[in-house]
N, C-alpha and C positions, 0 to 999 in steps of 0.2 A: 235223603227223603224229600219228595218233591210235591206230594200230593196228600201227606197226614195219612195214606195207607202202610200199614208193618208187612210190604210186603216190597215196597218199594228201595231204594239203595240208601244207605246211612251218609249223615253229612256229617258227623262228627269230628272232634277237633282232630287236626294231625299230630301225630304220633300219641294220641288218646290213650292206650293200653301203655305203653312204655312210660307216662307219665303218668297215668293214674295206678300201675302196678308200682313205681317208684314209691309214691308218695304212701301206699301200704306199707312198704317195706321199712322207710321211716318212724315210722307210728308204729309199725309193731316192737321197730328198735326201742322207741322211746320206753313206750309201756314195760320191754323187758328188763331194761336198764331200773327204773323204777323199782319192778318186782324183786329183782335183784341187789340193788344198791340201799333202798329203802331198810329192811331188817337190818343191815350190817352197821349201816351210819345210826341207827337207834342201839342197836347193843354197845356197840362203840364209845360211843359220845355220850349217852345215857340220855332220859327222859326230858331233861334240861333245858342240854345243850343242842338236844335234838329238835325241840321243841324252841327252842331261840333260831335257830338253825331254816326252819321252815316259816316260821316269820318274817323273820330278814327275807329270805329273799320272795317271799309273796309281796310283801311291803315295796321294796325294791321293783317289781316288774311294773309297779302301777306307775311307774317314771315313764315307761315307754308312751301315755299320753300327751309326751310334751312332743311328740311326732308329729301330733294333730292333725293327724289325717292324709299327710302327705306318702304314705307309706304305697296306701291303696290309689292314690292319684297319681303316681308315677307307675305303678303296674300299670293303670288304663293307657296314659300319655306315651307311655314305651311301646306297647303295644298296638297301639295306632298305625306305630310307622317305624317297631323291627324289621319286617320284613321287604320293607318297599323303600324308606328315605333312612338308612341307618343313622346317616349325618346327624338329622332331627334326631333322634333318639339318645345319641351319645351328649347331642347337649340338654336333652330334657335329663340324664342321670346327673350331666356339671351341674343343673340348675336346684337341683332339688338337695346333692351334696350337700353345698355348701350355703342351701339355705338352710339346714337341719344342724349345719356347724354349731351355731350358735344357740340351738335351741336344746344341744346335747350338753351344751356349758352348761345352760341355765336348769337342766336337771341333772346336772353335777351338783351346781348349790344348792339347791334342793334336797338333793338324797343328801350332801352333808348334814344339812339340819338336822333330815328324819337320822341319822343315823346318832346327831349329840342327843336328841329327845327319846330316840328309842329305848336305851335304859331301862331309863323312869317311868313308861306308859307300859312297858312288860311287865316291871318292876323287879327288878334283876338286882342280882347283890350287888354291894357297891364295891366288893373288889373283882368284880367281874367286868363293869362297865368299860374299862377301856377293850378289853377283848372284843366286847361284843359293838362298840363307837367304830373299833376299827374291822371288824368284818362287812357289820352294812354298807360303812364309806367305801370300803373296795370294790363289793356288789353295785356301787351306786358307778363307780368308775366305768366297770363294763358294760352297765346298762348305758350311759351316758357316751360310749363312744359306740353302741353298736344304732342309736337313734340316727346319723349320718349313715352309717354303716351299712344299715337295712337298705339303704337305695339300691345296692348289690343285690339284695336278694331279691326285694320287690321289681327291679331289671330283669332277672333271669326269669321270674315269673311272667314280665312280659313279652319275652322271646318266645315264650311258651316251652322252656326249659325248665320243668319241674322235676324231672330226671336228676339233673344236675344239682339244682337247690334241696333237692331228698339228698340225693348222696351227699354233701355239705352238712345238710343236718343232721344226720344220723351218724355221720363219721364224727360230728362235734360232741353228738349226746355219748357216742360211745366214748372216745375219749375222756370226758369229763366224769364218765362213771369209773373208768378204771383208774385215774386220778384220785378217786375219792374213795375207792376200796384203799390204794395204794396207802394214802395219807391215814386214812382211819386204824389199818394194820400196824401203820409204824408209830400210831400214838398221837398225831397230828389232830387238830381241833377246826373250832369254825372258822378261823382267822386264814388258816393254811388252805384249809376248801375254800374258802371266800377266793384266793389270791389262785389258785389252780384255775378257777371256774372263768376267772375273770381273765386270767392270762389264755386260756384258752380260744375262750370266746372273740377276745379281742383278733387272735391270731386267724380265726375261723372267717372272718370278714377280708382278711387278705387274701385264703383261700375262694371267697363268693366272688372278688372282684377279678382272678387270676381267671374265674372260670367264665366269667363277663367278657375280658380280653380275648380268651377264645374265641368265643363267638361272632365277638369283633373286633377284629384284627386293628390295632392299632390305636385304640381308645385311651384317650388319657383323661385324668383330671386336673383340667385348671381353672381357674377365674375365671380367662378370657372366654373360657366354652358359654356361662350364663347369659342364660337369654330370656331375656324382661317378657316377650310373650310369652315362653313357654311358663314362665315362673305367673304370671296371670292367670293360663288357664287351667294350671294346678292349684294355684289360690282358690279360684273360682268351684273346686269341687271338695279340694279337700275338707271341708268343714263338715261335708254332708257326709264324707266317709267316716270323718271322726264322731258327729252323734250316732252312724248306724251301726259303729265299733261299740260303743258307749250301751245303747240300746239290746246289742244281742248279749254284751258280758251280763249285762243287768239279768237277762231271761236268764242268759246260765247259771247267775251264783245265787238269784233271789230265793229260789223256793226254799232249798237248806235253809239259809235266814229265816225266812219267815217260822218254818216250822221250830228253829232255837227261839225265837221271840214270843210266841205264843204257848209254843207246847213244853219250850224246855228243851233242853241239850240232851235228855235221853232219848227223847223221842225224834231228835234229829239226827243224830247217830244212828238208829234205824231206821228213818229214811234218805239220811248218804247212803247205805250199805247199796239200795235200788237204782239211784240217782246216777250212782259211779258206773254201772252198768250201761245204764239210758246213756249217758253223756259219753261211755266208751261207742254207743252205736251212733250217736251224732256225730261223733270226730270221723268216724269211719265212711259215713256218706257226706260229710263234707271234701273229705282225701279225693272222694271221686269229682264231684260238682265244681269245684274253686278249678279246673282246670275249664272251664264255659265263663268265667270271667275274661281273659286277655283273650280267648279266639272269639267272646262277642266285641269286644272292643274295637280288633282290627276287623274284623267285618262288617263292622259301623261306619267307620271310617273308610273302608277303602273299595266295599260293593253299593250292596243295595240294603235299605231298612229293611225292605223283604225277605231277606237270607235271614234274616235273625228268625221269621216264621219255622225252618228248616229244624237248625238248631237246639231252639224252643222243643219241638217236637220229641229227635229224638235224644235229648235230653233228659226228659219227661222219662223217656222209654227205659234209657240204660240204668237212669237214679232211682225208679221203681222197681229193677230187678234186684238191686241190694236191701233200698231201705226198707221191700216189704217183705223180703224174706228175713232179714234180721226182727222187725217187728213180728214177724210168726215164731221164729225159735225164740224169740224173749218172753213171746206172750205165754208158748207151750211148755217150755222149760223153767220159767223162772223160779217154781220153787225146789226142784230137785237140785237146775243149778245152785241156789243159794245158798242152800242147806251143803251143798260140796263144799262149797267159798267156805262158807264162815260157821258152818253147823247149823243144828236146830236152835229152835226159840225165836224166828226170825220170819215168822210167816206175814207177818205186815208188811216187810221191807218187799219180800215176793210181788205182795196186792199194789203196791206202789209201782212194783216195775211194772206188771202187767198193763198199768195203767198208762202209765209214760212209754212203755213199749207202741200202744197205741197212737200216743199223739205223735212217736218217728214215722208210724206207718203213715198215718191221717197226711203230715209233715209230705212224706216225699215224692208228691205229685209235684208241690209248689218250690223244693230246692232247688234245684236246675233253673229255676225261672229266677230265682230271687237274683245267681251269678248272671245270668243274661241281663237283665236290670241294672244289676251292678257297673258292668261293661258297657252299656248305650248309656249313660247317663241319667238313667232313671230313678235317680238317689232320694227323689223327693216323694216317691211312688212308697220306696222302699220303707222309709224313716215312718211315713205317714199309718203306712200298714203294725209297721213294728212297734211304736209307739201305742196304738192303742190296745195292739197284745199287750204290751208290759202294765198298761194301764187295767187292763180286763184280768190278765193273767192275777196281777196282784187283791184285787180287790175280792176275785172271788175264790183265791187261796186263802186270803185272812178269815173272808166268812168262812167257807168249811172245813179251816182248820180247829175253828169251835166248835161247829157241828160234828165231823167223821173222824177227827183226828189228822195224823200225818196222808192218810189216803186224801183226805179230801185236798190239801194243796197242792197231790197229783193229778185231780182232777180238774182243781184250776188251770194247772198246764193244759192239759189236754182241752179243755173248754177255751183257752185260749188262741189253740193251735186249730179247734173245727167252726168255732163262732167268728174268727178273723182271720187270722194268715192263711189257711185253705181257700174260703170268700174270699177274703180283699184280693190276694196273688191271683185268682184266676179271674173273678172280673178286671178289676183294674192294670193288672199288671200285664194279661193278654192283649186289653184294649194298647195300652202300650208298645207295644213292639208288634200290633198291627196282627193276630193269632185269632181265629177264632176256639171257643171253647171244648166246642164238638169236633175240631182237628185235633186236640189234643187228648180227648176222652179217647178218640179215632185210632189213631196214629201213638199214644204213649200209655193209656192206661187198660183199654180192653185186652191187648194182646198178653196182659198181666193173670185174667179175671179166670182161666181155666187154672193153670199152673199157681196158683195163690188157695185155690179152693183144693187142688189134690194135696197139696204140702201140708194144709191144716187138718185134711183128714187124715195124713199118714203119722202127724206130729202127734195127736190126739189118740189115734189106735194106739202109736209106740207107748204115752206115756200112759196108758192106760194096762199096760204089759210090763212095763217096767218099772211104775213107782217114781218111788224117790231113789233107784238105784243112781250112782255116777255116770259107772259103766253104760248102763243102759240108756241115760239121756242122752250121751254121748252119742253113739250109734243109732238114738233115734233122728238127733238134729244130723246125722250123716247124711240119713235114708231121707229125709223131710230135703237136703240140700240139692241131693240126686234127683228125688222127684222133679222138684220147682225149677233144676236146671235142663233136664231133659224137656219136661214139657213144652218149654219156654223156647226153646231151640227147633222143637218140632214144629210147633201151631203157630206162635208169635213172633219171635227173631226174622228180622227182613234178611234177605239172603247174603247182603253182604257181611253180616255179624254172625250167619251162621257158617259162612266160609270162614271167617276165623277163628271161629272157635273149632271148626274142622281140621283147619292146619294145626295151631296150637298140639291139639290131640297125637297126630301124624307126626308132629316131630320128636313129642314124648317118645310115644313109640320108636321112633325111629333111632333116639340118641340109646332108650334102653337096649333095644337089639345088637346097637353097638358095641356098648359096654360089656352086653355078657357073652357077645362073641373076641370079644380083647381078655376077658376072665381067664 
């Protein structure tokens, strides 16, 4: 796109679809693996140890902190110079290795500790304790060698191989699910899962760096590869990765907190049941967006600043055709969905989503822009904007969680996401990467504004036909998808995204015709 018109050619990342289709396909692994693994290891294990079991290892991930930022600092630094100086890149992954060596030690000793204190702060029987000393310290094992580890993957991420680190992940998540069927079936505990997850895992990092070496022929790790600049101007950023890691976990686990703090653990259990959904549709437009990190990176570095205006654009474009159709079926389904999910008696958790369904939609003008941000080094832009969301967001979920209940610290979210990350991302983060505002209303959000208005009327007639039937919400988010995608391809879609979504079509067709001519 050259000129902020949707009618103009996509400049989108390369091989975009093949990597943002990957990274779906991961996440739906993840979630089914979950859906699946989840009941078996609670009837299994029982309430307990299921419940020790998920402790540990939440407890356990908070180690991946002592990464400090370097994770995201080597995606950007690889990405600079994948595609043009490989040499540089293979010694920005020696550099960052094995400065994380040692920082994978020092939360090794650390999770030891948490793991001799964990016990006593769960308060667990005391002939239990060494079982559950030695599951965390294992957990702690693997977390502690995949903090090195991760430079593998945060590498491929900057090749802009998300393809390959999706398949990595999802072969790992499957694996360690059918692991933990296997071991639950034959009677095996947390110690045994502990010691599966972690031998797994460990091995999954042979496989990230195997598929590194593809990419580039002939890469090794040693010593002599470290290189003091590059280990500078990794130093020099990772800090600011590590508080805007810091700052987004905070948005994502504050509100539950807050509503157990105030309202009590019943009323936060109905609104997790909302929550889980919202935050299933954040992960889903982040799958798409995080691939606009490393291709703004290497086009920081190796064009012009002005390309990032492109980008920027349609970025904009592709991140509002998911995150506001999912904010529409969340908005218009949410309580027949719910009521499937988990039954009735649950109409609060509903009002919560509808509400949080909003702040995704409000949200996904400005996602795309926050990974461009990311990528040109604009971390200070970022930190400064998010920072006073979490400072707004919190404040004003505490007051109206007194006032409305669990809705009202929905509403905090959402008044955090339209009184600042919407503002702050488009004034200042535009002025940043050089965009003006009205390219981007232009060019990424009116081609949106027909095809968003027909989906919410077909969404609204269906559920006004259907109720709270399953079936029929089902078939109504069909027709609401069909809508929103057609229109979107006739009126808005610049023609080179309508040509692929034309082939795509033609090839379906093509391979069915196949098949049931081979029948």
């Amino acid at each position: 796109m050259t000129d902020g018109s949707p009618a103009a050619e996509s400049s989108l990342p390369h091989r975009f679809g093949a990597n943002v289709f990957s990274n779906y396909v991961a996440l739906a692994v993840t979630a089914l693996s979950a859906i699946v693994v989840t009941p078996l290891l609670l009837h299994h294990l029982g309430r307990s140890a299921f419940g020790v079991w998920v402790l540990a290892s939440t407890v356990v991930a908070y180690l991946e902190l002592f990464e400090l930022g370097f994770g995201g600092a080597t995606t950007k630094l690889v990405a600079e110079d994948a595609h043009v100086r490989p040499d540089q890149a293979v010694r920005m992954i020696n550099t960052t290795f094995f400065v994380l060596v040692p920082m994978g030690a020092v939360a090794l000793i650390v999770g030891v500790l948490i793991a001799y204190f964990f016990p006593h702060i769960v308060h667990i029987a005391p002939d239990q304790h060494r079982q559950v000393f030695i599951c965390v310290a294992v957990l702690a094992v693997g977390l502690a060698v995949s903090i090195p580890g991760d430079t593998f993957g945060g590498s491929l991420a900057g090749f802009q191989r998300f393809d390959l680190l999706s398949l990595a992940n999802a072969s790992m998540g499957i694996a360690i699910a059918v692991a933990s069927v296997v071991i639950v079936l034959l009677g095996g505990g947390i110690v045994a899962l502990a010691m599966a997850t972690t031998v797994i895992t460990v091995a999954f990092q042979g496989v990230r760096w195997a598929m590194l070496r593809h990419i580039i022929p002939g890469a090794r790790i040693r010593p002599r590869l470290i290189d003091r600049l590059r280990l500078r101007a990794a130093a020099n950023i990772s800090g600011w990765f590590l508080v805007y890691s810091l700052l987004q976990a905070t948005l994502a686990a504050c509100d539950v907190v807050i509503v157990g703090i105030v309202l009590g653990v019943g009323p936060a259990a109905v609104y997790a049941v909302g929550a889980k959904l919202a935050k299933a549709a954040n992960l889903s437009i982040d799958s798409m967006t995080i691939v606009f990190f490393p291709y703004a990176s290497a086009t920081m570095r190796n064009k012009d600043r002005d390309a990032l205006k492109d980008i920027v654009i349609d970025g904009v474009r592709v991140t509002m055709l998911v995150g506001v159709l999912i904010s529409l079926l969340l908005m218009v389904l949410a309580g027949p969905g719910i009521r499937a999910w988990v039954g009735p008696g649950y109409d609060t958790s509903a009002h919560v989503l509808v509400i949080l369904a909003l702040a995704v939609g409000f949200a996904a003008p400005v996602r795309s822009l926050g990974q461009v941000l990311l990528g040109s080094s604009d971390l200070k832009v970022l930190c400064a904007v998010s920072g006073v969301e979490v400072l707004l967001n919190f404040v004003l979920s505490v007051i109206l969680a007194h006032v409305i209940g669990p809705i009202g610290v929905a509403v905090g979210t959402l008044g955090g996401v339209l009184l600042v990350r919407l503002p702050g991302l488009l004034v200042i983060g535009t002025r940043a990467v050089n965009v003006r505002i009205s390219d981007i209303v232009r060019g990424g959000i009116v081609p949106h504004i027909l095809p968003a208005a027909a989906c919410a009327v077909v969404l609204l007639a269906g559920r006004s036909l259907t109720g709270y039937s399953f079936i029929g919400a089902v078939v109504n988010g069909l027709a609401g998808i069909v809508t929103y995608l057609g229109l979107y391809l006739a009126t808005g879609a610049p023609p080179s995204e309508r040509e692929r979504a034309f082939s795509v079509v033609k090839k379906i067709g093509t391979s069915r015709g196949r098949g049931a001519a081979g029948s």
